[in-house]
ROLOSE-690124 format. One record per residue (C-alpha): x, y, z; residue in one letter. Coordinates in steps of 0.2 Angstrom, whole numbers, plus 5000, padded with zeros to 4 digits. Layout:
REM residues N
<site><px>X</px><py>Y</py><pz>Z</pz><lodo>A</lodo></site>
...
***
This chain:
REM residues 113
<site><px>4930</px><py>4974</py><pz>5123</pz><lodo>X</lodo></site>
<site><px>4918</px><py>4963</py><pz>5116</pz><lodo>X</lodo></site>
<site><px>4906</px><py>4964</py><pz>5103</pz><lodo>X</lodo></site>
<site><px>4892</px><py>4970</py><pz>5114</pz><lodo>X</lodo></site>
<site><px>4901</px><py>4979</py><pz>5122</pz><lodo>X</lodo></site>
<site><px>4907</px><py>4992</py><pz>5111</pz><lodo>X</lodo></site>
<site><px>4890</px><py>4993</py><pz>5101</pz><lodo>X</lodo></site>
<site><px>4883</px><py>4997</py><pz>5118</pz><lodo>X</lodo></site>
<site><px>4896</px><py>5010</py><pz>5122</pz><lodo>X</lodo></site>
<site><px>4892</px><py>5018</py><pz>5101</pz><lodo>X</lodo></site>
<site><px>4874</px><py>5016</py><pz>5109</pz><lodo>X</lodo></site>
<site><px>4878</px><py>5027</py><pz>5122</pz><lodo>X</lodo></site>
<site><px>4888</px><py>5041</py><pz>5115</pz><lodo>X</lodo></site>
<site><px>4872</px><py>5039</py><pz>5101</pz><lodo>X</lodo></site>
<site><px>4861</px><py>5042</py><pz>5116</pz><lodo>X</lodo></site>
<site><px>4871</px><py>5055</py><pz>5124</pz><lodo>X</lodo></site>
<site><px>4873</px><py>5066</py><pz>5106</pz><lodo>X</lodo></site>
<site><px>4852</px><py>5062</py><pz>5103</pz><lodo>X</lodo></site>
<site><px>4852</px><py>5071</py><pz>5122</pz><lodo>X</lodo></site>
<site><px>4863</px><py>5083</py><pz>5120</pz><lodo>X</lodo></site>
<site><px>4854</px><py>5090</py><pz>5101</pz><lodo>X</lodo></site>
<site><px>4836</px><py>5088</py><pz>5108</pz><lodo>X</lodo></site>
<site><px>4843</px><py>5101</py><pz>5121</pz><lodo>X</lodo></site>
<site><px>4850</px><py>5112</py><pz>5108</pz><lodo>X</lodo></site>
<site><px>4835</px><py>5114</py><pz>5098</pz><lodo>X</lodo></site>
<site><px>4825</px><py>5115</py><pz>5113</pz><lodo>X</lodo></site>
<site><px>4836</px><py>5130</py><pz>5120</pz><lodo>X</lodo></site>
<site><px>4830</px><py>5142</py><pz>5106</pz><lodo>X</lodo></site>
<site><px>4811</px><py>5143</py><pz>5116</pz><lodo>X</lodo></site>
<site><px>4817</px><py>5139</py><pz>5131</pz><lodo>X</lodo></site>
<site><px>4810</px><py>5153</py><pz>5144</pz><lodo>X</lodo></site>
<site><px>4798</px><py>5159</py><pz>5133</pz><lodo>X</lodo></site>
<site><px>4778</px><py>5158</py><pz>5132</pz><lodo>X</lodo></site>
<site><px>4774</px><py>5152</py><pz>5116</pz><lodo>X</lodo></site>
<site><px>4762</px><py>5162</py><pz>5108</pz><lodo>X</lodo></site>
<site><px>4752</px><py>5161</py><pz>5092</pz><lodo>X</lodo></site>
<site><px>4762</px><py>5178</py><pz>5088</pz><lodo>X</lodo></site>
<site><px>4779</px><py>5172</py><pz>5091</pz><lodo>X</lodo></site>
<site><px>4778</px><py>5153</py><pz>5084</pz><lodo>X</lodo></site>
<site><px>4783</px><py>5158</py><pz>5067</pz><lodo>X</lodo></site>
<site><px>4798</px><py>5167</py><pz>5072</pz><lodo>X</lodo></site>
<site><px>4804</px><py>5149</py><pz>5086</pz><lodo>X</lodo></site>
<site><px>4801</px><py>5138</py><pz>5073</pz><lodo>X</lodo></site>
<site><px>4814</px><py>5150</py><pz>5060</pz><lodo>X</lodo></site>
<site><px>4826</px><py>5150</py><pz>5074</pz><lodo>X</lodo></site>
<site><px>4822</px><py>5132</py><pz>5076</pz><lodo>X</lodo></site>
<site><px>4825</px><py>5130</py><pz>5058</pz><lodo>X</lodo></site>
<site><px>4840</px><py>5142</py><pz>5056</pz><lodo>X</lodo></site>
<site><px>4847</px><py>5134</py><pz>5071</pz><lodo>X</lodo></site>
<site><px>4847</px><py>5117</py><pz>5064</pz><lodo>X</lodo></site>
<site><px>4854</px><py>5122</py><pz>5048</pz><lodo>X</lodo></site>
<site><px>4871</px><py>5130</py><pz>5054</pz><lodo>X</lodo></site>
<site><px>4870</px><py>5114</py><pz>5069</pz><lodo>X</lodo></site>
<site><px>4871</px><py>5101</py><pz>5054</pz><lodo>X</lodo></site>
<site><px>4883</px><py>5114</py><pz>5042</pz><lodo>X</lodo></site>
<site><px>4895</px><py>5114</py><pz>5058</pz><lodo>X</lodo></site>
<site><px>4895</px><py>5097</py><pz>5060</pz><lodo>X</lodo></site>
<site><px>4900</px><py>5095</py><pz>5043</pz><lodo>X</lodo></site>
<site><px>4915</px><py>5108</py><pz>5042</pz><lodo>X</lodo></site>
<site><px>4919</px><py>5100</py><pz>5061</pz><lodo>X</lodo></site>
<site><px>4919</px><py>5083</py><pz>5054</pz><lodo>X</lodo></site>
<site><px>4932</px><py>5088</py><pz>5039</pz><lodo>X</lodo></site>
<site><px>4945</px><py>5098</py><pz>5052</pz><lodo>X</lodo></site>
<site><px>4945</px><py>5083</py><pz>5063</pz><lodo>X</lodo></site>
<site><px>4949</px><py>5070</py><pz>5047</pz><lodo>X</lodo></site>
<site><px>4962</px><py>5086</py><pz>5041</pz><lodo>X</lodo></site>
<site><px>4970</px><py>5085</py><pz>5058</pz><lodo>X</lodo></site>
<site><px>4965</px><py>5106</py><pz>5055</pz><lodo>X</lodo></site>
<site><px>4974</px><py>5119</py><pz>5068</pz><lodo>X</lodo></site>
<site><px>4957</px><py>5124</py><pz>5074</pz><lodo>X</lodo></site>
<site><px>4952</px><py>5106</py><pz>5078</pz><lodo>X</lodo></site>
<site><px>4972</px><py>5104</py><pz>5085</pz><lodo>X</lodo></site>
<site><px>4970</px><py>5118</py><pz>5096</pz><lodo>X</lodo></site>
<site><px>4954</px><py>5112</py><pz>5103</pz><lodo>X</lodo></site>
<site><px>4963</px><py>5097</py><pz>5107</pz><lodo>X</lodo></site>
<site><px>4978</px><py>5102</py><pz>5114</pz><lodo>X</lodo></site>
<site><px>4967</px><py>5114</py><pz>5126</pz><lodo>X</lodo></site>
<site><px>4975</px><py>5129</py><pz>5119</pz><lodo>X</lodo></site>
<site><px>4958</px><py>5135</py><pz>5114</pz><lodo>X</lodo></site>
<site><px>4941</px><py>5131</py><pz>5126</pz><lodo>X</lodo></site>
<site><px>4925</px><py>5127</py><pz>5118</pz><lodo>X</lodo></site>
<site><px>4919</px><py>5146</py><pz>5125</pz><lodo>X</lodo></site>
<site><px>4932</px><py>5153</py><pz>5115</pz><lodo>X</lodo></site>
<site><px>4930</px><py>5146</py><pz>5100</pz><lodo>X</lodo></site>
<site><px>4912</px><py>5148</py><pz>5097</pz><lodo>X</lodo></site>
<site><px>4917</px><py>5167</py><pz>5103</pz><lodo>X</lodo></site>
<site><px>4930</px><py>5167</py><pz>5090</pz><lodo>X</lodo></site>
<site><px>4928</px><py>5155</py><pz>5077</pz><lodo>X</lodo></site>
<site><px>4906</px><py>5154</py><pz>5077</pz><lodo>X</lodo></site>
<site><px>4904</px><py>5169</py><pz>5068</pz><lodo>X</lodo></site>
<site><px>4900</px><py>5159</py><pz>5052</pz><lodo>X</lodo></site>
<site><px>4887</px><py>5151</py><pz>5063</pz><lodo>X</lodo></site>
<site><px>4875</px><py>5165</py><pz>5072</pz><lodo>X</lodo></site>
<site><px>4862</px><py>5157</py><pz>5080</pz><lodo>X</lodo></site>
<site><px>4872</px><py>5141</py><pz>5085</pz><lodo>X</lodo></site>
<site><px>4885</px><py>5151</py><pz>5093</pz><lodo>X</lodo></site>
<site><px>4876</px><py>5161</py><pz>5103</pz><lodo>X</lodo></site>
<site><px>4867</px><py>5146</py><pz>5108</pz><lodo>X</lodo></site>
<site><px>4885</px><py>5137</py><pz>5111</pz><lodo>X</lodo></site>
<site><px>4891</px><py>5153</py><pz>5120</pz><lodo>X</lodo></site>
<site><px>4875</px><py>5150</py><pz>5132</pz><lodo>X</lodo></site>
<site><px>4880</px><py>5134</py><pz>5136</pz><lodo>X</lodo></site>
<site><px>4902</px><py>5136</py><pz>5139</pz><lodo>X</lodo></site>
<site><px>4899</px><py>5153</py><pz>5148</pz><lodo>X</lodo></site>
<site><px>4888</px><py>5141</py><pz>5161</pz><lodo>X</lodo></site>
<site><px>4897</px><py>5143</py><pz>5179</pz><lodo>X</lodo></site>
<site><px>4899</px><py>5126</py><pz>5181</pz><lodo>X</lodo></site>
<site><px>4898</px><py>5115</py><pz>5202</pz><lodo>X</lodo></site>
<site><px>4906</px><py>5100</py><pz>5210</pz><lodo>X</lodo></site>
<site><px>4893</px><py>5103</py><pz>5223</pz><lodo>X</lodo></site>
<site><px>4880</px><py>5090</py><pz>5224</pz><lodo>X</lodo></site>
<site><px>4861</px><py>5098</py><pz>5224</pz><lodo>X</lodo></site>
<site><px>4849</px><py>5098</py><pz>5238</pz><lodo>X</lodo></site>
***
């Protein structure tokens, strides 16, 4: 792999992660008119929701680098992401429920018409 090629493959992962946050954040007012009443209470959700994404991230970070039996089961596939954040995301609230959203998600092979 050349030079390009794997700053364009970090690129793309980058891109993929910016996509996949964006979406996250998003999620917390998604379905819902925006009000002036309830704009306070999306953006601390917003707010909260960020805080616990970049505090999990963290603690993620350090069980993957301490080879951590939460991160090996994850690996392994002993443990789905559905069950982890059911299990493990306690210490995360918002984010979990959030995560739960997403991995309870019936998921299709089937092309869309």
């Amino acid at each position: 792999m050349s030079m390009n090629d794997s700053s364009h493959a970090c690129e793309s992962n980058t891109s993929k992660r910016n996509r996949a946050e964006t979406a996250l954040f998003d999620s917390v007012s998604c379905g819902i008119v925006i009000t002036e009443e309830n704009q306070d209470d999306i953006d601390n959700k917003k707010e909260q929701l960020f805080k616990e994404y970049t505090e999990w991230i963290i603690h993620a970070r350090e069980f993957r680098r301490k080879n951590d039996f939460k991160f090996k089961m994850l690996l392994k596939g002993t443990k789905t992401a559905l069950q982890y954040w059911q299990i493990d995301g306690i210490s995360y609230p918002v984010l979990s429920k959030e995560a739960i959203k997403v991995f309870s998600m019936v998921t299709s092979s089937a092309s869309s018409e």
